[in-house]
N, C-alpha and C positions, 0 to 999 in steps of 0.2 A: 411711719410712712403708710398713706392710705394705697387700699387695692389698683386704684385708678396709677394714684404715681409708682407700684412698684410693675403694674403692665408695662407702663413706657417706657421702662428705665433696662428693664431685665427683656421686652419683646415677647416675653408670654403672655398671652390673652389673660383677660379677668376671669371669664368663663374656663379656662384652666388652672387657674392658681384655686376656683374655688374647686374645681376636680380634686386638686390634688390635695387641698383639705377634706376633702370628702373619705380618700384615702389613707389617710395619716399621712401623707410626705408631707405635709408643710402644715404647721397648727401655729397663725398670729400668735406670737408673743401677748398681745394684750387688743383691750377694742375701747374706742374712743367714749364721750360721752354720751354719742347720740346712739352706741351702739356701733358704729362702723369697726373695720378689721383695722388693724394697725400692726406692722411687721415692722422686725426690728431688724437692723445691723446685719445679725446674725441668722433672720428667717430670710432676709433676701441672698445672705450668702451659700446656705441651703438650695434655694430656689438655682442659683447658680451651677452649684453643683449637682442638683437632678437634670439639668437640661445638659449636662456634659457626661452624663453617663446615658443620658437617652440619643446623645448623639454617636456613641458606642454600639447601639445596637440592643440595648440593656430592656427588658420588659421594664414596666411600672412598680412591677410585685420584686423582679431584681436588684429595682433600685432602693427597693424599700432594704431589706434586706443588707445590700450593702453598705448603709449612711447607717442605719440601726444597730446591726448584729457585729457587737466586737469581736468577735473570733470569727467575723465572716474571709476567707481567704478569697483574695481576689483571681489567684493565678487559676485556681479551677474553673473560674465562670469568664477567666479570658482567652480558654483555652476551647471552650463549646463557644465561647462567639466567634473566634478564629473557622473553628468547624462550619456553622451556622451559617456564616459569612460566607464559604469558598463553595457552600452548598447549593447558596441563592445566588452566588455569581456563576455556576455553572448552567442552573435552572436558566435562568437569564440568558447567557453565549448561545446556551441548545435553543432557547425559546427568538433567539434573534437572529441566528441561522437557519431554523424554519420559515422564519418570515421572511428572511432574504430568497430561498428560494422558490417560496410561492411568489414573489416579487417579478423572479427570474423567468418563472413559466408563464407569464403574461395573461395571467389569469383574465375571460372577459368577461366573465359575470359570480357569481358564487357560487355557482353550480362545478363551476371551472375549478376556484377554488375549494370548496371541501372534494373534488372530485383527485384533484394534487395530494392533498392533506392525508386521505383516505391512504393514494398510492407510499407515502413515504411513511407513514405507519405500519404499511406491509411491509414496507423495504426493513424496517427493523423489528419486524415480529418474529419471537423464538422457536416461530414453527419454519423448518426449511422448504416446506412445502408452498406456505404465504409467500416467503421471500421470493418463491422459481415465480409462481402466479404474476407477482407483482412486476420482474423482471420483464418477463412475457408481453405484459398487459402493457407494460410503460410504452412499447412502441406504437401501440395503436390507440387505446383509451384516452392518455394524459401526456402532456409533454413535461416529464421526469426534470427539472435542473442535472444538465452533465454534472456538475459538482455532487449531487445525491449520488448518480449512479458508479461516481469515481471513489467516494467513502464507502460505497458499501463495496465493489467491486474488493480494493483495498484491507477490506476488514473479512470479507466471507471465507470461511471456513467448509464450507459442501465444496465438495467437485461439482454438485451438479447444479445446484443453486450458481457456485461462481462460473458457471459456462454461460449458463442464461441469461447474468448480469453483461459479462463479455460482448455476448451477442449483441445485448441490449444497448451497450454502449458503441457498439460499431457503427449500429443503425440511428444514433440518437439526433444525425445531424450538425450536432454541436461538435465542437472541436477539444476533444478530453487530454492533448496530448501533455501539455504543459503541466497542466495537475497531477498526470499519471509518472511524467518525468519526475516530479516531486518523491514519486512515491521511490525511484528509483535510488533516489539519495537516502531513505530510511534507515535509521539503525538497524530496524528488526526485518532478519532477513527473508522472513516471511510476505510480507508488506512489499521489500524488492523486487522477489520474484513473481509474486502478482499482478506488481505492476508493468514486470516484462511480459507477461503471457497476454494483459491487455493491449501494451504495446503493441504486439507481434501481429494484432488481430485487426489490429486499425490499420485504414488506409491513407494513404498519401505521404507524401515526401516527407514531411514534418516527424510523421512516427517514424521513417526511415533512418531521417538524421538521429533521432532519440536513440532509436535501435544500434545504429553505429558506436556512438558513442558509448552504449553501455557493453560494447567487446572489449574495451578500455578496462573496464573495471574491474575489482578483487574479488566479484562473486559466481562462481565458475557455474551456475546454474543460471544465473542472469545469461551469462554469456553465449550460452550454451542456446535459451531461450531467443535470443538477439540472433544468430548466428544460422541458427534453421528456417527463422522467418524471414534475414536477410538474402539467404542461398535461395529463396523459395523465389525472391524478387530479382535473382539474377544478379545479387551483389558479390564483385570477387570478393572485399573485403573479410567475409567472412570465411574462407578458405582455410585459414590455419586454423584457428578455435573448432570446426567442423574435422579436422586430421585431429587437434584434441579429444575429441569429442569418442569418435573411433578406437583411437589408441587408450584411453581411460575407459573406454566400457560404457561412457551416459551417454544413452538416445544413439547407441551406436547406430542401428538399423536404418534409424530417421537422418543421420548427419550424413551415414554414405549416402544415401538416395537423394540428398541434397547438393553433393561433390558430384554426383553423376550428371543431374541438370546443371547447376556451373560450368559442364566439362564442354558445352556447347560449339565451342567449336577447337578446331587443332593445337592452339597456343594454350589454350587453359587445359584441355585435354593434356598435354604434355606436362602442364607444371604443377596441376593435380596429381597424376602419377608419379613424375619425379619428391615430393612431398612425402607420397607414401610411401616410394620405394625407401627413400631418406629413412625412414621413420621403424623400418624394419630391421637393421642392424642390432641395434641397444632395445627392444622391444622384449618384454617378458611371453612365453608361446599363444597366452589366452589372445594378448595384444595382436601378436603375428598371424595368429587366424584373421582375428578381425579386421586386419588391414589387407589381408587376402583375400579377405570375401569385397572389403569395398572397393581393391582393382576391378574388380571382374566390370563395375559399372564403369569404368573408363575406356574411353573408344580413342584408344593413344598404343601406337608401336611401343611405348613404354612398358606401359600395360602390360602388355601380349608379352612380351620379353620376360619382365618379372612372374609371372604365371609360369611360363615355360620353364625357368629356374626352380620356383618353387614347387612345381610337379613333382621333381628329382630334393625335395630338401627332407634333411635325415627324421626332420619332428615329423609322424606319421599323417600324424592328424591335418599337416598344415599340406603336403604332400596330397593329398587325398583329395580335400578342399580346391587346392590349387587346381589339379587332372578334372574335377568333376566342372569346374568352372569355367575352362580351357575348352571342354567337351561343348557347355552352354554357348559358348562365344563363337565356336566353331573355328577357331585358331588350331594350326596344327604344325607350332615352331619346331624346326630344326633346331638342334645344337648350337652350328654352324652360323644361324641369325641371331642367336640370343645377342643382345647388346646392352643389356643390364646388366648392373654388376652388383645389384641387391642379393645374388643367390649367394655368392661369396661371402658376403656380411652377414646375410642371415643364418646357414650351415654354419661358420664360426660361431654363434652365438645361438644355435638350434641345441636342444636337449639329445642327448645319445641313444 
């Protein structure tokens, strides 16, 4: 079979089949009279099989190799194209992700563009100092894709660099909630709570509702983050998690002064302190301070009542606290008024 009929039959050009003579992959069997190549049976089944290991991914010199070298082992050279392969798929996803979000930023000239390019090459450079710059700069210089400043927000490791990304994405315009609520489903519990502290930082209902719903959830730091941002917006919902908050010792100082704005008027004032007074009985004494110290911010008869009890309670310390608080408030209950009945609960379960 001449070169012409084994191009058409096999779809490799003639200008490659002589390559790959040039190479040794493929040497005619024999050549006609006039001189021309002639391939046999057997050189086009060859031919066959070079174009099915170069559809593998296989160099030319690999395939040499493989069709030649009987003790060549296949499993090691398909174990580096496996590698090979996930390496240039990944090059590829990152390289079409880039381009999706210079796409995003509506680039109007190339100025625009490499001016994008520039900012999200800072955004992943290993100096923490590039990353705050870039953070910084994104609000004024280049219009950042929300998506960029959601992955890196996400992935950063600086407190101070991820404050600046925060910022940046408060200000960014775009609307980050959706993606950041993503992050909130994360395995890694790192990724979760990052994504609540951006949450917390964004404005409008949408981050509200996100924030709501992550008091729902198993990760009592999440919660915790949801719960101070939501007190801060005047939401009850976050009322219990925040007496958590207190009574566990995390962000104690921040979650009373959060219960205290909540306490805004009589009804919530009232069921704020009925909450802590609850919470004082079965309480270990570190607890029972600190639920003492976050009455004092409650502008509730309640309040005043359990202060007055805990003035007279046997744990000194809590006693102390309670009188010095009493004194701040300018409360100066009689006996005779107390109508709590936390001192009871709490003296039963106070240290001797």
């Amino acid at each position: 079979m001449l070169i012409g009929e084994v191009a058409r039959r096999s779809g490799v050009s003639a200008r490659m089949l002589r390559h790959y003579e040039s190479l040794g992959l493929v040497r005619p069997s024999g050549r006609t009279g006039s001189g021309y190549r002639e391939y046999s049976r057997d050189d086009v089944r060859r031919i066959f099989h070079i174009e099915s290991l170069r559809s593998l991914g296989l160099s030319l010199r690999e395939i040499g190799r493989a069709l030649d070298e009987p003790g060549f082992a296949p499993s090691a050279l398909v174990d580096d194209l496996v590698r090979r392969t996930r390496e240039r798929i990944a090059a590829e996803t990152e390289l079409l992700t880039r381009l999706g979000r210079i796409d995003a930023a509506g680039p109007a000239d190339w100025e625009d563009v490499l001016q994008v390019v520039a900012l999200l090459q800072a955004l992943g450079s290993k100096s923490p100092d590039a990353r705050q710059r870039a953070a910084l700069s994104s609000v004024h210089e280049a219009a950042v894709p929300v998506a960029a400043l959601v992955e890196a927000v996400l992935s950063e490791t600086d407190p101070h660099v991820a404050g600046a990304l925060r910022w940046a994405l408060a200000r960014s315009g775009d609307d980050g909630t959706a993606l950041l609520a993503e992050g909130l489903g994360s395995p890694v519990a790192a990724v979760r709570r990052r994504a609540a502290q951006a949450l917390a930082e964004l404005p409008g209902d949408e981050a509200a509702a996100r924030l709501r719903h992550a008091l729902e959830g198993p990760d009592t730091v999440v919660r915790g983050y949801a719960a101070l941002a939501l007190g801060a917006r005047g939401v009850a919902e976050a009322v219990p998690t925040l007496v958590d908050m207190v009574v566990e010792g995390r962000n104690d100082t921040d979650a009373a002064d959060a219960l205290s704005v909540l306490a805004g008027d009589t009804a919530a004032a009232d069921r704020i302190a009925a909450l802590l007074v609850g919470r004082l009985g079965d309480a270990p004494p570190a607890a029972r301070g600190r639920l003492t110290q976050a009455l004092a911010g409650i502008p509730s008869p309640g309040a005043s009542a359990a202060l007055a009890e805990l003035a007279e309670d046997t744990d000194r310390a809590v006693a102390l606290t309670a009188t010095y608080l009493l004194g701040l408030r300018g409360d100066r209950a009689r006996p005779a008024e107390k109508t709590s009945t936390a001192a009871p609960r709490a003296r039963k379960n106070a240290r001797p």
